[in-house]
Biotite code that builds the C-alpha atoms (Angstrom):
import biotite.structure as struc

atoms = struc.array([
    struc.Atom([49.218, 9.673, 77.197], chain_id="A", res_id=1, res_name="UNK", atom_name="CA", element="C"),
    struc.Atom([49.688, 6.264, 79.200], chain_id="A", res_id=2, res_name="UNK", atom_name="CA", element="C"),
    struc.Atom([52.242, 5.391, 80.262], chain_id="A", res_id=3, res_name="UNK", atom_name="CA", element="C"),
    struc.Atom([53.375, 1.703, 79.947], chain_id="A", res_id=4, res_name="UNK", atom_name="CA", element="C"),
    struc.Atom([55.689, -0.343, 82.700], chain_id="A", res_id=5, res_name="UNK", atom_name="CA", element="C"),
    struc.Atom([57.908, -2.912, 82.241], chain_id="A", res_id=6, res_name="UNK", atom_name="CA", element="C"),
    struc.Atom([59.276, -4.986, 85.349], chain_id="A", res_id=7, res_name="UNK", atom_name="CA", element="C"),
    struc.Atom([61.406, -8.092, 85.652], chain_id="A", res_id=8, res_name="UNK", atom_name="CA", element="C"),
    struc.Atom([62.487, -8.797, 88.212], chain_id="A", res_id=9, res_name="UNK", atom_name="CA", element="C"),
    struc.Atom([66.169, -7.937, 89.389], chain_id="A", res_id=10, res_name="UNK", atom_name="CA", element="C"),
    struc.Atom([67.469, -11.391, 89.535], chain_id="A", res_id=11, res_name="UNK", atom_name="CA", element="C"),
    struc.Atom([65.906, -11.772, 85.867], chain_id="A", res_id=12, res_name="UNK", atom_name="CA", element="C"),
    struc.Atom([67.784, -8.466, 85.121], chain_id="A", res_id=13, res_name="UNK", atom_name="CA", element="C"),
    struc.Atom([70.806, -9.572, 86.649], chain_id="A", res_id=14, res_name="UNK", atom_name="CA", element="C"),
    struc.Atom([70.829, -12.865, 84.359], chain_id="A", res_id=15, res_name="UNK", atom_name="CA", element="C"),
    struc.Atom([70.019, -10.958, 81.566], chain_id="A", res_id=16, res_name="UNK", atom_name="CA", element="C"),
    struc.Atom([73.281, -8.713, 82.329], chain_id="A", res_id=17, res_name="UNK", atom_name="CA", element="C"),
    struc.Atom([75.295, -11.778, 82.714], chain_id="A", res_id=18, res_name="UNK", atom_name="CA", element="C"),
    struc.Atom([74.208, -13.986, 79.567], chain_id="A", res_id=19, res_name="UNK", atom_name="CA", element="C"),
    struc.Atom([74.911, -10.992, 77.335], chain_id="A", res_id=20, res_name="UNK", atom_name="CA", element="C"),
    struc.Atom([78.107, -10.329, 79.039], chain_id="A", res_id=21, res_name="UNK", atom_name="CA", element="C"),
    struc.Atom([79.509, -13.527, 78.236], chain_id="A", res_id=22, res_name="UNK", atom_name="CA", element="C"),
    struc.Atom([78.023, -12.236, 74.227], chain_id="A", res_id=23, res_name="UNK", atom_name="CA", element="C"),
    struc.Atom([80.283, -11.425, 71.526], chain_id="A", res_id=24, res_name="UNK", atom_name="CA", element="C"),
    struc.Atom([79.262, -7.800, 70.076], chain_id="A", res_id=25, res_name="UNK", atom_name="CA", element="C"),
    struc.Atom([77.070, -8.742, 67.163], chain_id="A", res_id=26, res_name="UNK", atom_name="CA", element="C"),
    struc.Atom([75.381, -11.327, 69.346], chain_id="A", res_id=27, res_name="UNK", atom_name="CA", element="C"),
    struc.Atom([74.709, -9.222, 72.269], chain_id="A", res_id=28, res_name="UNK", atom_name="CA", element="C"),
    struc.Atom([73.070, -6.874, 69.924], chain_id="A", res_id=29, res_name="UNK", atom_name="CA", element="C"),
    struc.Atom([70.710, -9.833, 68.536], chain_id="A", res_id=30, res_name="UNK", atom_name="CA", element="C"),
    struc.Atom([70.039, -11.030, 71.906], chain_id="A", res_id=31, res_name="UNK", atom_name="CA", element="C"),
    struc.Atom([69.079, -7.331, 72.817], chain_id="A", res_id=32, res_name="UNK", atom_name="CA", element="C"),
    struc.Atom([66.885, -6.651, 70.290], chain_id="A", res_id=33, res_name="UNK", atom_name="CA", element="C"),
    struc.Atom([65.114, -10.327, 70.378], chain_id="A", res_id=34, res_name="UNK", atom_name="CA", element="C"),
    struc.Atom([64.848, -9.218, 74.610], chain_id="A", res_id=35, res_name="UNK", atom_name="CA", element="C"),
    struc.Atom([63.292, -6.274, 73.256], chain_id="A", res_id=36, res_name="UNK", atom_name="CA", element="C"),
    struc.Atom([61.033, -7.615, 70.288], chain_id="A", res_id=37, res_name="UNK", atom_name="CA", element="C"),
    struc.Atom([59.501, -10.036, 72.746], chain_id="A", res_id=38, res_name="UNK", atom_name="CA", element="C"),
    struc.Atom([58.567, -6.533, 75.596], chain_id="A", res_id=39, res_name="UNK", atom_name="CA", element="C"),
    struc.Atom([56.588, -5.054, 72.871], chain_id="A", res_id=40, res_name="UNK", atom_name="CA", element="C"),
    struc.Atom([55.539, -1.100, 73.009], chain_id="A", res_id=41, res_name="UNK", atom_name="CA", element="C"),
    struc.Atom([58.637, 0.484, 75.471], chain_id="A", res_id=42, res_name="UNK", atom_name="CA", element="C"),
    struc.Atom([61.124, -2.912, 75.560], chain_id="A", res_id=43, res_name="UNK", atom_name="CA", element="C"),
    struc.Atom([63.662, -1.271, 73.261], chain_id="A", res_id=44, res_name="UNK", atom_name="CA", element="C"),
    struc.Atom([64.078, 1.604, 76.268], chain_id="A", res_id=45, res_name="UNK", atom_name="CA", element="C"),
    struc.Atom([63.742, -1.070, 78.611], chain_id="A", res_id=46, res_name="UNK", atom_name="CA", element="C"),
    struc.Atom([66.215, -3.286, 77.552], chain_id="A", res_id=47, res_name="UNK", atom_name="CA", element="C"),
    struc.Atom([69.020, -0.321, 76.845], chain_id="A", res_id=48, res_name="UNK", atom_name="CA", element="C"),
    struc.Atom([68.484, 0.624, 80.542], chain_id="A", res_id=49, res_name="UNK", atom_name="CA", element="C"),
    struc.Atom([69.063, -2.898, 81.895], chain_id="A", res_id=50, res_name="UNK", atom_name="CA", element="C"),
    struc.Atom([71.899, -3.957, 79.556], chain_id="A", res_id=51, res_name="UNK", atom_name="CA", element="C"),
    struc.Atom([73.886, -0.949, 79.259], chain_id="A", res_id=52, res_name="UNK", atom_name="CA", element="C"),
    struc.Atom([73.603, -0.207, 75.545], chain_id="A", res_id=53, res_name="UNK", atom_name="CA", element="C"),
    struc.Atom([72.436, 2.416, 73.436], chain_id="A", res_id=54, res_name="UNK", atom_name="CA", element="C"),
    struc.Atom([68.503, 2.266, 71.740], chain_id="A", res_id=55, res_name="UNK", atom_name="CA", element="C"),
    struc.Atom([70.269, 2.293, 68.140], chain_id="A", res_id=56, res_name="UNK", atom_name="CA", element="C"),
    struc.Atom([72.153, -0.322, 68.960], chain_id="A", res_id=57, res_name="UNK", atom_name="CA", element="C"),
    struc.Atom([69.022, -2.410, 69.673], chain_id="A", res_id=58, res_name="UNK", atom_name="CA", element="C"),
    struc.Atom([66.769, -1.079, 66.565], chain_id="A", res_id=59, res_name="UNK", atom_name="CA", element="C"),
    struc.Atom([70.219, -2.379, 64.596], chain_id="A", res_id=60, res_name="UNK", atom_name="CA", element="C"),
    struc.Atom([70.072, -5.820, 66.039], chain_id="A", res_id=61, res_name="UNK", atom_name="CA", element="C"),
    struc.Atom([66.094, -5.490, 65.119], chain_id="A", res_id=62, res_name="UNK", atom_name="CA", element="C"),
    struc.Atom([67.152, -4.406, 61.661], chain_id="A", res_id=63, res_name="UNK", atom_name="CA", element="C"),
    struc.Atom([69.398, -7.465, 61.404], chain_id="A", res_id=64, res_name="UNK", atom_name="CA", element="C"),
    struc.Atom([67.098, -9.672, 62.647], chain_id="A", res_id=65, res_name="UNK", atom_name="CA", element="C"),
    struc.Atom([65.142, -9.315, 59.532], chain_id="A", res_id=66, res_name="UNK", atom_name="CA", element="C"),
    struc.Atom([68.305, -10.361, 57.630], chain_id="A", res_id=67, res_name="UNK", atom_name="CA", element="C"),
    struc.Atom([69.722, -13.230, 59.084], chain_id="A", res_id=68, res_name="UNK", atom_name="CA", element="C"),
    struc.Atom([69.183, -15.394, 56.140], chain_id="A", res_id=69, res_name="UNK", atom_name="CA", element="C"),
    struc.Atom([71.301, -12.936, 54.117], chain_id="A", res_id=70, res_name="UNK", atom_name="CA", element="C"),
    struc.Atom([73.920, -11.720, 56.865], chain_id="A", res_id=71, res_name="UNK", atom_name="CA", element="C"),
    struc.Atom([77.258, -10.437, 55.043], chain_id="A", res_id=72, res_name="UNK", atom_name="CA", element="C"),
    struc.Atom([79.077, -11.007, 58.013], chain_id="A", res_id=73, res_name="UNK", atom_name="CA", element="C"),
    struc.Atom([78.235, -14.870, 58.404], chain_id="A", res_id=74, res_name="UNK", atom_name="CA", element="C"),
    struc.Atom([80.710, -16.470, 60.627], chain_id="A", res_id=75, res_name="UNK", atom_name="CA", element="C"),
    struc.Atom([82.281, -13.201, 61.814], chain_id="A", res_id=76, res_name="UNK", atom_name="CA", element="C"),
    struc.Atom([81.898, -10.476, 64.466], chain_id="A", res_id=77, res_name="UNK", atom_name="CA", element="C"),
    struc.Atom([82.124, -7.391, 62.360], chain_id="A", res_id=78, res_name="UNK", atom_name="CA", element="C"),
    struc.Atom([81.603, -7.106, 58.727], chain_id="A", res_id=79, res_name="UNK", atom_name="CA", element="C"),
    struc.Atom([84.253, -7.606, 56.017], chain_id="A", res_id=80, res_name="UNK", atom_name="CA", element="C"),
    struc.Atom([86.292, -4.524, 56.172], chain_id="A", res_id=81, res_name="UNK", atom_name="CA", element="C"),
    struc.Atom([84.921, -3.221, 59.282], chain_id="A", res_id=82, res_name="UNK", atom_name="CA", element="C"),
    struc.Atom([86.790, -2.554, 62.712], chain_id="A", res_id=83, res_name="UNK", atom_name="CA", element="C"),
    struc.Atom([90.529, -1.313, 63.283], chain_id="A", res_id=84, res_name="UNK", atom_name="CA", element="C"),
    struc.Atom([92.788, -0.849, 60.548], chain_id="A", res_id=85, res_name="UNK", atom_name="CA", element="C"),
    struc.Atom([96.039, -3.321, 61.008], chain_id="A", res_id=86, res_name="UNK", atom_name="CA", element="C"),
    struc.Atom([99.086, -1.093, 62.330], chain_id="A", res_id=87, res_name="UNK", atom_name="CA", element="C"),
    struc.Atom([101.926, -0.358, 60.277], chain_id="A", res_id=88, res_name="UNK", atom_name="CA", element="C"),
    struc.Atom([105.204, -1.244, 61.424], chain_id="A", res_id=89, res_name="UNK", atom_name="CA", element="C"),
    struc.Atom([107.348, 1.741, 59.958], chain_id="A", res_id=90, res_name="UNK", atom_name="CA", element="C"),
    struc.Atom([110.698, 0.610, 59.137], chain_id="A", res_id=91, res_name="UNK", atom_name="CA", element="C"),
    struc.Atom([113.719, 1.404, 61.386], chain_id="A", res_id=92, res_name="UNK", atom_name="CA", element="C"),
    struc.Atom([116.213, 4.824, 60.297], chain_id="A", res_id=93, res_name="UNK", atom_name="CA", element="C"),
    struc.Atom([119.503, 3.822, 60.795], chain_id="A", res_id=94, res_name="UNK", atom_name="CA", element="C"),
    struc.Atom([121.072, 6.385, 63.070], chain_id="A", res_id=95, res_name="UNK", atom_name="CA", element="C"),
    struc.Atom([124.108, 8.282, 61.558], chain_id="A", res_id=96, res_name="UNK", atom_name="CA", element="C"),
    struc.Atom([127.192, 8.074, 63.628], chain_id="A", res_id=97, res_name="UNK", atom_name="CA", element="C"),
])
């Protein structure tokens, strides 16, 4: 089995680390899996390594990627619905004197 390399270099890395730090979450997955996309056989590994993020987080930016003329979540960061529930304020007990 051969075994294929990948190199940038680390100030290429290092920019790459920056730019998708400055990302908000569904565009730092995009930008991961274009990254990716564009390295071919082994980039998806590659690019988790160098940007700190999990392979299945990549092959779902690739997944979206394919989508993008029919994204739910147009305009937004997380779907409709998704993320942290709002906190309920419970009401105060008055205390019994």
């Amino acid at each position: 089995m051969a075994t294929i390399t990948i190199e940038k270099s680390a100030a290429q890395e290092e920019q790459m680390r920056d730019f998708a730090a400055t990302l908000n979450e569904k565009d730092r997955r995009r930008f991961a899996a274009v990254q990716a996309s564009q390295l071919g056989h082994g980039g998806i590994t590659y690019i988790a390594n160098v940007l700190g993020c999990s392979t299945k987080t990549i092959e779902r930016g690739i997944a979206e990627l394919g989508q993008l003329k029919d994204d739910p979540a147009a305009g937004r960061v997380r779907r409709k619905g998704a993320g942290r529930k709002k906190r309920s304020i419970p009401k105060r007990r008055k205390k019994k004197i």
